[in-house]
C-alpha positions in Angstrom: 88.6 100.7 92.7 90.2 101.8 89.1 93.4 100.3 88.1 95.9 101.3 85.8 97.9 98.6 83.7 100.7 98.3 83.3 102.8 99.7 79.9 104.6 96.4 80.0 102.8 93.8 78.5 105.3 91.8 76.2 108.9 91.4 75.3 109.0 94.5 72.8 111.0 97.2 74.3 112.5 95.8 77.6 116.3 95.5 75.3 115.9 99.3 75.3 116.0 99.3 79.2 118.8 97.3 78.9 117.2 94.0 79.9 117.5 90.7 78.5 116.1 87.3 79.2 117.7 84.2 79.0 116.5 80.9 79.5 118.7 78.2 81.2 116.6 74.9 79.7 114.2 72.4 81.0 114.1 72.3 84.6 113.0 69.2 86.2 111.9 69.3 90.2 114.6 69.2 92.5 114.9 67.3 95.8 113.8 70.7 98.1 111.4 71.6 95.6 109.9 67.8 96.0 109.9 68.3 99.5 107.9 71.4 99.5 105.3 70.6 97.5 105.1 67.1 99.1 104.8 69.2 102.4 102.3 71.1 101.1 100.0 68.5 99.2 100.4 69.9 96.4 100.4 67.2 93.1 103.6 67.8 91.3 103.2 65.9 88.2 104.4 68.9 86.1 106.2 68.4 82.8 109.0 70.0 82.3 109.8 73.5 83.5 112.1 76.5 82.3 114.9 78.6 84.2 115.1 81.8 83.5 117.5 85.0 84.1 116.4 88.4 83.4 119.1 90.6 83.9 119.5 94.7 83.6 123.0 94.4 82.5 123.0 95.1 78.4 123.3 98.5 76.3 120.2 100.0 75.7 118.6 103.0 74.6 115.3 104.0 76.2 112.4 106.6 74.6 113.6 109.6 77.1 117.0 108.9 75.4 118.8 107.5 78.7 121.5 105.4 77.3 122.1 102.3 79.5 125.4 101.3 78.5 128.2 98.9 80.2 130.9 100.9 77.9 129.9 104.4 79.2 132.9 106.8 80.3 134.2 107.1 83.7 135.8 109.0 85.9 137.2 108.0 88.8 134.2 105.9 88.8 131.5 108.4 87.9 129.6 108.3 85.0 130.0 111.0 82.6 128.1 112.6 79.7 129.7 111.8 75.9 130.4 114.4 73.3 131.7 114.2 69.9 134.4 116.7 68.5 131.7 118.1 65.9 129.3 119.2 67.5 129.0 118.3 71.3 126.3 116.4 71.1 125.2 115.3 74.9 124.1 111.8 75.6 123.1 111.1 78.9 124.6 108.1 79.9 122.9 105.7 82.8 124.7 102.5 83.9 122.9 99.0 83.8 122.6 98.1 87.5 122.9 94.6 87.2 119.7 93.5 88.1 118.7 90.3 88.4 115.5 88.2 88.4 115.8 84.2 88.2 112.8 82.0 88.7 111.4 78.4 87.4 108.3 78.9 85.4 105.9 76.2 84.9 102.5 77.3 83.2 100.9 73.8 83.7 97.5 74.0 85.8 98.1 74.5 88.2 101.1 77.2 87.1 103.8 78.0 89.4 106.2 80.4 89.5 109.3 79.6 92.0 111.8 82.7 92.3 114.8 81.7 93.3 116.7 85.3 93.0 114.9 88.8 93.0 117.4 91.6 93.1 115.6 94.7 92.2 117.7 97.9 90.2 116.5 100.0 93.2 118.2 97.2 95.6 121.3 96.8 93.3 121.4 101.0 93.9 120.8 100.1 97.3 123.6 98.1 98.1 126.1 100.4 96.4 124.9 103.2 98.9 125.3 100.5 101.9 128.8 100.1 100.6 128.3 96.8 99.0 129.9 97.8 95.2 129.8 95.3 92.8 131.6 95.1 89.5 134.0 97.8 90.4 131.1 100.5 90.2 131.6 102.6 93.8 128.6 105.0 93.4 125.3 104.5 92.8 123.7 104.3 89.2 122.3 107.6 89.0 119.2 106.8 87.5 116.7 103.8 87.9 115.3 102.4 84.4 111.6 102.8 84.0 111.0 99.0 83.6 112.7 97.7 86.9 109.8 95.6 89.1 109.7 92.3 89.3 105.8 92.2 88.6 106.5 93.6 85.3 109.5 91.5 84.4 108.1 88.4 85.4 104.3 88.6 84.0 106.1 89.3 80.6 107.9 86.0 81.4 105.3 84.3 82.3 102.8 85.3 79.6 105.4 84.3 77.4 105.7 80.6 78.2 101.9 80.0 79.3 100.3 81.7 76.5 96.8 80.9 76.3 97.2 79.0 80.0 98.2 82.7 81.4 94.8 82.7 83.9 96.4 79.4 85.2 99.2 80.9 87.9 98.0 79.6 91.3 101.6 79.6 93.3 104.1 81.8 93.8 107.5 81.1 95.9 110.0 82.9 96.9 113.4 81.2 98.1 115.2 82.6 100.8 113.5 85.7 102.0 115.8 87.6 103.1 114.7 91.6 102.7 114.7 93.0 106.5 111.0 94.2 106.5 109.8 91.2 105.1 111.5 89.3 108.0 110.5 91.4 110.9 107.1 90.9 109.6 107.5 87.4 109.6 109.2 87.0 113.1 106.4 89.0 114.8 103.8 86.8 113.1 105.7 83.9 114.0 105.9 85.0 117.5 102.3 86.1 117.8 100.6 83.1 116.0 102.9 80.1 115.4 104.9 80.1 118.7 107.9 81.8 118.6 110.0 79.9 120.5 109.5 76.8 118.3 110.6 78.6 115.2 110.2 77.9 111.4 108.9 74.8 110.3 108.3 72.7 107.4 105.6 73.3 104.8 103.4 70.8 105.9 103.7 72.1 109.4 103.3 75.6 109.2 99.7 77.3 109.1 98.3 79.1 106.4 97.5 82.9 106.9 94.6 83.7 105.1 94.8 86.7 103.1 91.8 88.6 104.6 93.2 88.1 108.2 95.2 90.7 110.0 98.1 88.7 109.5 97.8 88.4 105.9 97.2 92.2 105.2 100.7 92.4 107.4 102.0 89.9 104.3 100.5 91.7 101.4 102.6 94.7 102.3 105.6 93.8 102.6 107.9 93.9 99.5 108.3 89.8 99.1 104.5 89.1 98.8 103.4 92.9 97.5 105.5 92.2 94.4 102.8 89.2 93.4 99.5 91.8 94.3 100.9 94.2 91.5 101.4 91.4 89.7 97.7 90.9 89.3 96.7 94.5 89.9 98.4 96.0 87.2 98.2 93.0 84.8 94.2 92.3 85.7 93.5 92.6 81.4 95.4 89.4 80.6 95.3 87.7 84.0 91.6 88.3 85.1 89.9 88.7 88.3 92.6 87.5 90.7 93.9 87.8 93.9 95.8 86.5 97.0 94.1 83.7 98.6 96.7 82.9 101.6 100.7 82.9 102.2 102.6 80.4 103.7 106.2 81.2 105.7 108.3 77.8 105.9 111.6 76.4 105.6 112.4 73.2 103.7 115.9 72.0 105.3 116.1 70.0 108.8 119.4 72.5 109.8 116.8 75.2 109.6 113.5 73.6 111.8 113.3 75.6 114.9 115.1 78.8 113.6 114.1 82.2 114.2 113.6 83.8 110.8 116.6 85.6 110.5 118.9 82.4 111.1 116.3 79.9 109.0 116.6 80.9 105.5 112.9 81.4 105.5 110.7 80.5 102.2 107.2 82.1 101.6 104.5 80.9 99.8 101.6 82.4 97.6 98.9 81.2 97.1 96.5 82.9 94.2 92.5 82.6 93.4 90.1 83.9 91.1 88.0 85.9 92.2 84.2 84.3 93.0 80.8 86.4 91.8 80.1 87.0 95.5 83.6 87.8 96.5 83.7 85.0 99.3 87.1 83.6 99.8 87.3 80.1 98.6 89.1 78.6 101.8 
């Protein structure tokens, strides 16, 4: 199967989608994080590890000439076009949505990445429609920037702090699950294969689902655990033959053992692999 990669492959030219990155400091494993990966087995002797925000909140100035500016003109909350008194010259304004994506990077082998917020510009749109306006803004941005995925935003990231250790990305997490696809997904796995009534568990309790299975293809297309395959898919020059190996649903609090998935605060888990020369799934 041909892939395409993507255009974003560094820093240069996400400021003129109005992105920025910022990063909070060294990050140090927290209690629930300990937990997890005790759960799991998983040796968590990393050294220190880096916070980081990306958010689509800035002015910026993309190639098509979309302006993405928190400044821009409104009225009665719309968005409106800019001239000058010379000679009407049209700009066409798009508001930031406010996008966010924060996650804990740590490029050590093996390199995890541990999302703690995803909140997509299409979902950011999303909620404005549902009637959930944030920052005063009551109708939708009008037009989604070019550079909005997560798989995008956060292989630049990555490749950024692992540099020559890019190949080493073995985990993925993502906190608190809470997208409604993803979650009827998980309940009717749950309910089919890990007994239902007994709800979420804890990591080390909790059965894998290999990626190959019925189940896991369920996984890979939902938009929690699909964000990760485009990661490698459309990134496959710098980050070689990889793929999903298996996913993991969990929770990692004892108020949340023995919740359905909507109730639980549900955590899933990616696991990655490179790809063998006979294809065989190493697990």
């Amino acid at each position: 199967m041909t892939t395409v990669e993507s255009q974003w492959q560094s820093y240069s030219g996400a400021e003129n989608y109005g992105w920025t990155g910022g990063d909070f400091g060294a990050k140090v494993f927290t209690p629930e994080m300990e937990k997890v990966f005790d759960g799991l087995g998983i040796q968590h002797d990393f050294p220190p590890m880096k916070q980081v925000q990306w958010r689509q909140a800035k002015e910026g100035t993309d190639p098509n000439g979309n302006v993405y500016s928190v400044s821009v003109p409104l009225e009665d909350n719309k968005p409106a076009i800019s001239t000058t008194s010379t000679n009407i010259l049209i700009i066409p304004h798009r508001l930031p949505s406010q996008a966010s994506y924060v996650a804990v990077y740590s490029p050590s082998n093996p390199g995890m990445i541990y999302n703690i917020n995803r909140k997509s510009p299409a979902a950011k749109r999303q909620d404005v429609i549902d009637g959930n306006a944030e920052f005063g803004f009551d109708d939708p941005i009008p037009i989604l920037p070019a550079l909005q995925r997560w798989s995008d935003i956060g292989f630049i990231e990555w490749q950024n702090l692992a540099g020559s250790d890019v190949k080493n990305l073995r985990y993925v997490f993502n906190r608190w699950a809470v997208n409604e696809d993803t979650m009827a997904v998980a309940q009717a796995l749950l309910d089919a294969h890990a007994g239902g009534t007994d709800g979420l568990k804890f990591a080390g309790d909790m059965p894998w689902i290999d990626a190959d299975s019925d189940a896991g293809l369920q996984w890979i297309r939902t938009p929690n655990v699909s964000g990760t395959a485009w990661f490698l898919i459309n990134h496959k020059e710098k980050m070689g033959l990889r793929r999903i190996a298996r996913v993991k649903l969990f929770v990692d609090d004892e108020v949340a053992v023995g919740k359905l998935v909507n109730e639980g605060m549900m955590k899933i888990l990616v696991e990655l692999e490179e790809v063998p020369v006979d294809g065989q799934r190493s697990k």
